[in-house]
C-alpha positions in Angstrom: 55.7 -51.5 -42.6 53.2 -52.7 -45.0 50.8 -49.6 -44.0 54.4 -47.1 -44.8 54.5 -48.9 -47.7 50.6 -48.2 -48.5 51.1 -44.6 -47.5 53.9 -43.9 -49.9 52.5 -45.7 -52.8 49.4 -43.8 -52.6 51.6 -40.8 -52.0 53.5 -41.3 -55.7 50.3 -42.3 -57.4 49.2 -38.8 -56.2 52.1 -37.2 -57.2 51.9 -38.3 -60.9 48.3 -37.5 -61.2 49.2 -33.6 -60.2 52.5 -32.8 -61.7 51.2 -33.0 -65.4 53.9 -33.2 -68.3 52.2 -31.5 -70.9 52.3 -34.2 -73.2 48.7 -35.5 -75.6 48.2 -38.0 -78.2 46.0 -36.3 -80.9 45.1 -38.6 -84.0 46.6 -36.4 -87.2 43.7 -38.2 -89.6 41.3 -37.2 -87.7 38.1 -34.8 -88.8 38.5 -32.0 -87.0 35.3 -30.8 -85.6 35.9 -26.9 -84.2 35.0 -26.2 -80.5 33.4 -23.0 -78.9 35.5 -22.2 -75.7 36.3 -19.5 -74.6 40.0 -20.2 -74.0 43.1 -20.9 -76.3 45.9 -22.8 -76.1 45.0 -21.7 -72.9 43.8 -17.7 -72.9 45.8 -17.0 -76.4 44.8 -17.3 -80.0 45.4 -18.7 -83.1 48.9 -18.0 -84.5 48.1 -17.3 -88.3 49.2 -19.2 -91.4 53.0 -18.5 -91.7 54.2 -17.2 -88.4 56.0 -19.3 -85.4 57.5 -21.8 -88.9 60.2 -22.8 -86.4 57.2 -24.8 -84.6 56.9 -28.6 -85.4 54.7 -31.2 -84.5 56.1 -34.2 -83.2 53.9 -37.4 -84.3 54.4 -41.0 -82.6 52.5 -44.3 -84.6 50.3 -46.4 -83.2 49.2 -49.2 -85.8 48.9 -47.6 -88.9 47.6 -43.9 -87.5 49.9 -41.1 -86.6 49.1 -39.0 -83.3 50.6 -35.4 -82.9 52.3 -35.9 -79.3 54.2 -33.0 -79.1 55.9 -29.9 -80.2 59.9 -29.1 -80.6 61.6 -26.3 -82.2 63.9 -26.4 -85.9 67.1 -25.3 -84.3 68.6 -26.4 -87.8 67.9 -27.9 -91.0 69.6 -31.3 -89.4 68.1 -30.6 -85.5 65.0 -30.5 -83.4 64.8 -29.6 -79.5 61.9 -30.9 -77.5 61.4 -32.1 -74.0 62.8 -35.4 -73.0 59.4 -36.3 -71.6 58.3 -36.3 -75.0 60.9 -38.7 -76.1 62.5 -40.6 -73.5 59.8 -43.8 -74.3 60.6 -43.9 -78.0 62.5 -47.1 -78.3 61.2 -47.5 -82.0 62.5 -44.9 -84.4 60.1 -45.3 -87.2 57.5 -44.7 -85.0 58.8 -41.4 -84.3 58.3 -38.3 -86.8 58.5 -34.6 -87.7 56.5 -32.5 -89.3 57.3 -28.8 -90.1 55.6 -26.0 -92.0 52.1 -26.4 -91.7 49.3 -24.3 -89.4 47.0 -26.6 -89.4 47.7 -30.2 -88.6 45.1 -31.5 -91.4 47.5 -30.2 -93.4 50.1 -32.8 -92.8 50.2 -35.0 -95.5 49.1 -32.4 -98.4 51.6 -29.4 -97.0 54.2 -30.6 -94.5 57.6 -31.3 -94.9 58.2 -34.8 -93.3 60.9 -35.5 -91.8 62.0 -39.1 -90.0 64.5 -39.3 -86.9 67.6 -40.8 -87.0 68.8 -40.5 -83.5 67.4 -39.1 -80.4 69.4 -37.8 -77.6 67.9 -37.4 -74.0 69.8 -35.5 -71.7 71.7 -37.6 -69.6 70.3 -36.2 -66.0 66.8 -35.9 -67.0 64.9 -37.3 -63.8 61.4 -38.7 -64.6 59.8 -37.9 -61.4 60.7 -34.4 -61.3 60.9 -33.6 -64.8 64.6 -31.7 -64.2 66.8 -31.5 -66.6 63.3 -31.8 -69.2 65.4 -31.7 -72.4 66.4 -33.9 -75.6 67.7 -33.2 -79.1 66.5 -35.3 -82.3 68.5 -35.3 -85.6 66.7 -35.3 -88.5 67.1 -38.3 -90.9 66.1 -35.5 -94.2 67.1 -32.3 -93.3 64.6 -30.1 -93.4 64.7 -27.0 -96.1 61.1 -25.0 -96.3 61.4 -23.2 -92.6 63.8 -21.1 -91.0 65.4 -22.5 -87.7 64.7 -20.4 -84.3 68.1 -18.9 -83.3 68.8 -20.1 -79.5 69.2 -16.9 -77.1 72.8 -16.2 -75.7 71.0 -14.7 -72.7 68.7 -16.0 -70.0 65.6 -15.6 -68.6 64.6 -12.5 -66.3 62.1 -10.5 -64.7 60.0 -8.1 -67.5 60.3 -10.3 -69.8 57.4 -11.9 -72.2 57.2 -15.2 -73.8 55.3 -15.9 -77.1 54.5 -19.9 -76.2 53.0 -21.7 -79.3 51.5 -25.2 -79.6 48.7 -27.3 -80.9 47.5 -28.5 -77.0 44.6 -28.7 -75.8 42.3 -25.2 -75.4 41.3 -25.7 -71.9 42.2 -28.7 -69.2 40.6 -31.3 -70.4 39.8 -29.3 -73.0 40.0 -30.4 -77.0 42.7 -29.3 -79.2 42.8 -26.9 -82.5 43.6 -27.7 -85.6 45.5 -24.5 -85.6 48.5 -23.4 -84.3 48.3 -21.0 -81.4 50.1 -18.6 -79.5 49.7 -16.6 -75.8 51.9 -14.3 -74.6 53.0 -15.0 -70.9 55.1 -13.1 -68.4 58.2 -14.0 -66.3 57.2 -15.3 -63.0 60.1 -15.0 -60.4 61.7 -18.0 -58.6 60.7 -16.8 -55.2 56.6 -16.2 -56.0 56.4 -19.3 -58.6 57.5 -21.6 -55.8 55.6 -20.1 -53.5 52.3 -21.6 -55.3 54.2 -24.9 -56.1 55.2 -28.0 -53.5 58.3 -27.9 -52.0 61.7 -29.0 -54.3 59.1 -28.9 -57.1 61.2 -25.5 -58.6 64.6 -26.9 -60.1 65.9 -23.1 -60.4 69.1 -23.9 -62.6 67.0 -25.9 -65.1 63.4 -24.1 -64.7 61.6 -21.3 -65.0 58.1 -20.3 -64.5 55.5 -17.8 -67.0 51.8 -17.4 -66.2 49.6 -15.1 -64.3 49.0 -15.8 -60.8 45.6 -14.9 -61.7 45.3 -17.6 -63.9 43.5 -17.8 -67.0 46.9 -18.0 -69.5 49.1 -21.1 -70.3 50.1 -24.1 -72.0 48.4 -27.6 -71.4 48.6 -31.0 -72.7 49.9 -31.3 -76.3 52.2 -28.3 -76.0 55.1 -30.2 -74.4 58.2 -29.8 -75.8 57.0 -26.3 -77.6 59.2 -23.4 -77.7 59.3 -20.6 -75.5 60.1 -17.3 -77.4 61.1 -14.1 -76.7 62.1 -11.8 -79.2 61.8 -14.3 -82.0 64.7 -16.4 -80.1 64.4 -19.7 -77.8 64.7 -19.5 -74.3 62.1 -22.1 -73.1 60.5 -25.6 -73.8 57.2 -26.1 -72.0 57.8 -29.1 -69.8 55.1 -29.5 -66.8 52.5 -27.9 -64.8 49.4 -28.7 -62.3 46.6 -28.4 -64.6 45.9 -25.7 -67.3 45.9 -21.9 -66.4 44.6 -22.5 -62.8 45.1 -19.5 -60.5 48.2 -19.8 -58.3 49.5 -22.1 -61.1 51.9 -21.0 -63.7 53.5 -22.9 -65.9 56.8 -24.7 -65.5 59.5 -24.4 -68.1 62.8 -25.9 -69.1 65.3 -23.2 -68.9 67.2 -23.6 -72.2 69.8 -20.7 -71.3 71.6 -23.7 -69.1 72.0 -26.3 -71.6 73.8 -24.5 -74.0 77.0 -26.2 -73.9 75.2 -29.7 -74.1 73.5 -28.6 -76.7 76.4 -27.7 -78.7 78.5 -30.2 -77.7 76.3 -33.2 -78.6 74.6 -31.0 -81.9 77.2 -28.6 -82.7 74.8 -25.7 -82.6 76.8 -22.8 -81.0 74.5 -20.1 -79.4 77.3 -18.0 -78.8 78.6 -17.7 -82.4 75.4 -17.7 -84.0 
């Protein structure tokens, strides 16, 4: 028994090392110092002052310094979407803040619109060990007035499609992170090929969706959780987990926002339909 025992603890421990949320701490005060890789954000580029302003950073406190943890998505003036991995630990509110309109995350203080949280909401199914149902909404305790909310897509995901993902995350696993926003474009990855470079059950195909090369060499990574997932200017994605960074035979898992559009109007009152 106590070797079973052994045998699945070790299992689990090796579970949680692999399946990576894509979640980073990154100090906001600190000096930036920039870094000569070759990849960004994984295999993208910077996004350029002004563009993605639906993009947030999500900050957590610790003492008196403020970390950029995540990203999320102004879904309107009142509302941010992020992944529930993101939020889920965040017992104390006024450790918890957004911060929208800026490119670079120096820029926090001197150019971002701060914004506290009043209430978070973590979808009720959301399973920490397998990261389905990867999803939460945070209401804003200022709304915020100097970006223009992302409309969320009336239409799922599907094959030909391409994804503009954005995020401040880290350039290359176990990589550093930018300063400045950035973007890479990633293709739709069908159910049937994604899982076949994945574990078994790992694909939740109601509530995920996978974008990469099976090449490798384009993706999110750590400090891009939460981030939106764009196609045409309009959300269909939050970046949610993955095993590593842009490894071949290792794209990117997503949290298919097409499926939670009646939780997310019924507990936010955003419509996607009638928008």
């Amino acid at each position: 028994m106590k070797s079973l025992l052994l045998t699945l603890a070790i299992f689990a421990v090796a579970q949680a090392a692999y399946m990576e949320p894509r979640w980073r701490p990154r100090p906001v005060s600190m000096n930036w110092i920039p870094v000569e890789v070759e990849d960004k954000i994984v295999g993208g580029g910077p996004a350029g002052s002004g563009n993605y302003e639906y993009q947030i950073s999500l900050q957590r406190k610790s003492g008196s310094t403020w970390y950029h943890s995540c990203g999320g998505s102004v879904i309107s003036d009142e509302w941010v979407i992020t992944a529930a991995h993101c939020v889920d630990s965040a017992k104390n509110l006024k450790s918890v803040r957004v911060v929208a309109g800026i490119y670079r995350l120096s820029d926090t203080t001197s150019k971002g619109e701060i914004a506290g949280v009043s209430s978070i909401i973590v979808h009720e199914s959301y399973n920490t060990r397998t990261l389905a149902n990867d999803i939460a909404l945070m209401r804003l305790s200022t709304r915020i007035n100097s970006v223009t909310p992302i409309k969320i897509s009336k239409d799922d995901v599907r094959m030909g499609d391409s994804y503009q993902v954005t995020g401040w995350g880290a350039l290359s696993e176990g990589g550093s992170s930018p300063n400045e926003l950035h973007v890479v474009t990633l293709p739709f990855m069908s159910n049937t090929e994604c899982q076949s470079y994945l574990q078994p059950n790992d694909l939740h195909e109601a509530e995920m969706f996978c974008a990469g090369l099976a090449s490798g060499g384009k993706d999110s990574c750590q400090g891009d959780s939460g981030g939106p997932v764009a196609r045409n200017s309009e959300l269909v994605g939050l970046v949610s987990w993955g095993y590593g960074c842009a490894r071949p035979s290792s794209p990117g898992v997503y949290t298919r926002v097409f499926n939670y559009k009646d939780w997310i109007r019924t507990n936010s009152g955003i419509d996607a339909d009638q928008a």
